[in-house]
C-alpha positions in Angstrom: 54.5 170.8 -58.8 52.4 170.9 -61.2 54.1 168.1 -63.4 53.5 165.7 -60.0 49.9 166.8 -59.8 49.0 166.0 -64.0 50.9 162.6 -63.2 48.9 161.5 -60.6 45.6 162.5 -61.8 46.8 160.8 -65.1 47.8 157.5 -63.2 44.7 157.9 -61.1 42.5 157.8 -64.7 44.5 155.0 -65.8 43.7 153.2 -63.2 40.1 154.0 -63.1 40.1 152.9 -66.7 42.0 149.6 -65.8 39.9 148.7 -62.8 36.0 149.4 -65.2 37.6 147.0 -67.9 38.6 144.5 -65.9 34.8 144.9 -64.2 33.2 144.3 -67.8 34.5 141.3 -68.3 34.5 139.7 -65.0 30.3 141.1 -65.1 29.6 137.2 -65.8 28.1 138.2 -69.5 28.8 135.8 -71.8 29.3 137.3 -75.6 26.3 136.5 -77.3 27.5 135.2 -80.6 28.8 131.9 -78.5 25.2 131.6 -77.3 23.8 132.0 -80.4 26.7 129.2 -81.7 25.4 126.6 -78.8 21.9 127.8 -79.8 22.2 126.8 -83.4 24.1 123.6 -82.8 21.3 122.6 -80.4 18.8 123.2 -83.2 20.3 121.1 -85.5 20.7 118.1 -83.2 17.2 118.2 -82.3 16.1 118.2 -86.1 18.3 115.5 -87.3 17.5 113.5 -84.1 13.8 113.5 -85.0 14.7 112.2 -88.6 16.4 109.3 -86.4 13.5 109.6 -84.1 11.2 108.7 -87.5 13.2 106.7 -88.9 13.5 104.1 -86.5 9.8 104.0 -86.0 9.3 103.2 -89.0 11.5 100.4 -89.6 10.1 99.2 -85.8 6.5 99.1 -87.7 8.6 97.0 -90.9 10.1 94.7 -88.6 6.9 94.0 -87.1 5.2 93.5 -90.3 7.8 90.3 -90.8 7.5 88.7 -93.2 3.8 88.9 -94.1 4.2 91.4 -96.6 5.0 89.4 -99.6 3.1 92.4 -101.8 5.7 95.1 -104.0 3.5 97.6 -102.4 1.9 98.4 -99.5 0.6 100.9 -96.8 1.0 100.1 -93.5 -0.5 103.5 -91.8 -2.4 105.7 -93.0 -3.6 108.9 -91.3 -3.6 112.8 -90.7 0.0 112.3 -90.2 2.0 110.7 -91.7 1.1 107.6 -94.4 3.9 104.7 -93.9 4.3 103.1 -97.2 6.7 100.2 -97.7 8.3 98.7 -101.3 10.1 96.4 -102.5 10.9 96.0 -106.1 12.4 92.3 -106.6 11.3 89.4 -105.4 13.1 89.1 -102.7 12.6 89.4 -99.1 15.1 92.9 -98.7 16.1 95.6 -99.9 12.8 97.5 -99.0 12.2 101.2 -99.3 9.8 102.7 -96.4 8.6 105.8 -97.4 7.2 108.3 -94.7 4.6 110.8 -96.6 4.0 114.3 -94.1 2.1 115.6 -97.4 1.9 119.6 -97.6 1.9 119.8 -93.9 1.3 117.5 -90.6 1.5 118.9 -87.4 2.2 116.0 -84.4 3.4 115.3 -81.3 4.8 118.7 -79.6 3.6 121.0 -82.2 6.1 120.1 -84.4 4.7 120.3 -88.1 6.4 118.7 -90.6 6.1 118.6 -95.1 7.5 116.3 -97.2 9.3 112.7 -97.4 11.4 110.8 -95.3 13.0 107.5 -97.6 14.8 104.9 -96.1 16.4 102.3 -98.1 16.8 99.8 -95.4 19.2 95.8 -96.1 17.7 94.1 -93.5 15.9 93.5 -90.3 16.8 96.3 -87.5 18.9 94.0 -84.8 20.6 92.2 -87.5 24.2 93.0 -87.4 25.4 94.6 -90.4 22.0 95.7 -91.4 22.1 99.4 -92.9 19.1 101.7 -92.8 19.9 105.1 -96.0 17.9 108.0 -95.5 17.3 110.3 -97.6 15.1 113.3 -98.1 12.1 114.9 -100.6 11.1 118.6 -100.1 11.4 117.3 -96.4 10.5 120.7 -94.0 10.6 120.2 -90.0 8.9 123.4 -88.6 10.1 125.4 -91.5 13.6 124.2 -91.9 14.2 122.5 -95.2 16.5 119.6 -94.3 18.8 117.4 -96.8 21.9 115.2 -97.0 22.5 111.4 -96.5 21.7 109.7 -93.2 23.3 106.1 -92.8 22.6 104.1 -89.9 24.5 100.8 -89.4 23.9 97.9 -87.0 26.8 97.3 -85.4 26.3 94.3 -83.4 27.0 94.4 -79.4 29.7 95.6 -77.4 31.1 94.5 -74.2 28.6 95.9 -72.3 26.2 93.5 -74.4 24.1 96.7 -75.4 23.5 97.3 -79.3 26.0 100.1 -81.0 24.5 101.6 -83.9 26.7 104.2 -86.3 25.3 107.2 -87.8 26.9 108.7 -90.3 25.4 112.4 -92.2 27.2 113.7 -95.1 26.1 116.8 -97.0 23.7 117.6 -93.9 22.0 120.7 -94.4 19.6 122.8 -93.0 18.4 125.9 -95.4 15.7 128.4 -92.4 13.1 130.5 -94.2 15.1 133.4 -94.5 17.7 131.2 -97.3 20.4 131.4 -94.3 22.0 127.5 -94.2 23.6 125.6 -92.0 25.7 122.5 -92.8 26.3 119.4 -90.8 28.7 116.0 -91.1 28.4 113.6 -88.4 30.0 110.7 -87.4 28.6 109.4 -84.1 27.8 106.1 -82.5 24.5 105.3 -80.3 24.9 102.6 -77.5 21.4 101.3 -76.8 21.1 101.2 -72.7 17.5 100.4 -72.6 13.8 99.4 -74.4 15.5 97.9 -77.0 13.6 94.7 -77.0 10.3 95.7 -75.2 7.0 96.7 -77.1 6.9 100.3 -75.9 8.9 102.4 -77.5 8.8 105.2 -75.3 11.4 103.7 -72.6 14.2 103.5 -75.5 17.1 105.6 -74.0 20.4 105.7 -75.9 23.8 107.1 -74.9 25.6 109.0 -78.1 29.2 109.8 -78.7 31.7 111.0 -81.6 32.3 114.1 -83.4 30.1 116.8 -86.0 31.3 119.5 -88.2 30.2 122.0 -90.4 29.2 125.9 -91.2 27.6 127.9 -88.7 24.6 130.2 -90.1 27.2 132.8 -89.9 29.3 130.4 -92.3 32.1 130.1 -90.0 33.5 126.5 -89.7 33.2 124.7 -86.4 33.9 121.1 -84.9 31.9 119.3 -82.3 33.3 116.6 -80.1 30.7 115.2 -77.3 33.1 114.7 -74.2 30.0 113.2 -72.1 28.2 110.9 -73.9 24.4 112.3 -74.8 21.8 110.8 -73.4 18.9 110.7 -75.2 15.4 109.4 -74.8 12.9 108.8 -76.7 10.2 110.1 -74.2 11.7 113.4 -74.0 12.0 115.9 -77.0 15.3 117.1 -76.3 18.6 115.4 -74.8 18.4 115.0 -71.6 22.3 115.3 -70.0 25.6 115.2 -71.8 28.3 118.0 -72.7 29.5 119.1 -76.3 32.2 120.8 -77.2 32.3 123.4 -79.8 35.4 124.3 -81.6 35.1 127.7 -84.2 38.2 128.7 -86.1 40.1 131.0 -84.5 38.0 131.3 -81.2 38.0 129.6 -77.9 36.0 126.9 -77.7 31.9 127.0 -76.3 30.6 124.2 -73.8 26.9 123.0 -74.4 25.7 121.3 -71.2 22.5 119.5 -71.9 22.1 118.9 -67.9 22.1 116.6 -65.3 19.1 114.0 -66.6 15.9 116.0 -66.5 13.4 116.0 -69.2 13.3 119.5 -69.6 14.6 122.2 -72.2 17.3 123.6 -70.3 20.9 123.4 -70.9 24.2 125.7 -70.5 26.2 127.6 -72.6 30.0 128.0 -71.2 32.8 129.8 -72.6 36.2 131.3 -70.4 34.5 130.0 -67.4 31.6 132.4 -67.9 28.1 130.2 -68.2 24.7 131.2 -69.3 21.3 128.8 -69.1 19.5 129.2 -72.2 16.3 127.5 -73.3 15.9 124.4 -75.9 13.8 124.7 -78.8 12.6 122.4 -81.7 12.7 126.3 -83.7 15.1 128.1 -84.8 15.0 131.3 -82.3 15.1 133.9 -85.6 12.0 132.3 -86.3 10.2 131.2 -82.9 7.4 133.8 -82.5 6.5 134.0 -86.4 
């Protein structure tokens, strides 16, 4: 009798036991190193998108500028932030090098301060096919991340849907935070121009982005990115604005960032094994937002 008794109670705990773990993970909590993962990734994109973000501006202003400048040096704007400088060192009408110049520190639009030198080597004129724009970077910092690596944008001509496809390509991406922590970044993506191309404000430029990223997470674990809904960025907003990437660690399941369904806002979703958490964009890194 009292063999039955200790076997029951012993079934009755393993029971209890099975029916509190299976609880815990069906509590909706997703683990927080994957939103941490979708955090960092989002980071990223928003600082090399605001190098594209620059960049293009600048060679907007160089395109405008024709060609009247017929000078091996000259400065185009010049303010608090940034000075615009363009070069070119033969006598001929391309290559020119645009420099951007953020000095020792420029804070602009959305708070976002910025140090340093943005360099573009750029072939031609912007909507000529073919036409490659290099970027590279000096002591560049955007809101305390030290940023490096080769940025290549090509002209790529139209597509069928007569909109302008432009290729980015980032090798030896890096971003170094102020506590020396890195994270590294290879991109190969393509940017479909849907709209503002050929008006004079630049604020209703909207572009849709697809293709694939890898790299080292902060935590130095290697991950792939495949965007499985094209991004849709806008100029006008600081952060994308719908679109879904995946991201693939080694060894773990793979983490959903949903960047929503068109708003211009800062919210996006984190999903992994069906389990999804809203978390807020920022143009900081969060180890670093209140300092």
């Amino acid at each position: 009798m009292k063999t039955k008794v200790l076997m029951m109670i012993t079934a009755l705990t393993m029971l209890s036991f099975s029916s509190c773990k299976k609880d815990a993970n069906s509590s909706g909590a997703i683990d927080q190193t994957s939103v941490n993962l979708a955090d960092d990734d989002a980071v990223t994109d928003v600082v090399f998108e605001d190098v594209f973000n620059t960049a293009d501006n600048a060679t907007i202003i160089l395109d405008q500028m024709g060609k009247s400048l017929d000078t091996k040096s000259f400065t185009v704007l010049s303010d608090s932030c940034p000075t615009i400088t363009i070069t070119h060192s033969t006598s001929d009408l391309w290559p020119k090098t645009v420099t951007v110049d953020y000095g020792t520190s420029c804070t602009g639009i959305n708070n976002n301060v910025r140090s340093g030198k943005i360099i573009i080597e750029v072939t031609g004129p912007r909507l000529q096919q073919g036409s490659k724009r290099t970027i590279t970077f000096q002591n560049y910092y955007f809101n305390g991340i030290k940023v490096e690596g080769t940025k290549i944008l090509e002209n790529m001509g139209y597509n069928s849907n007569q909109n302008l496809v432009i290729s980015v390509k980032l090798t030896d991406g890096k971003l170094t935070l102020p506590d020396g922590t890195t994270i590294e970044r290879t991109v190969d993506h393509q940017r479909e121009w849907i709209a503002g191309l050929l008006t004079k404000n630049i604020w209703d430029d909207e572009c849709l982005i697809t293709g694939t990223a890898s790299g080292k997470n902060i935590e130095g674990v290697s991950y792939t990115n495949t965007i499985t809904t094209a991004l849709h960025w806008t100029r006008a907003c600081r952060f994308i604005v719908s679109g879904i990437v995946n991201i693939q660690r080694d060894g773990k399941d793979p983490v959903q960032l949903d960047y929503g369904n068109g708003d211009c806002d800062s919210k996006a979703v984190v999903t992994k094994d069906g389990i999804s958490k809203e978390i807020l964009l920022k143009n900081k890194h969060r180890n670093f937002w209140n300092r």
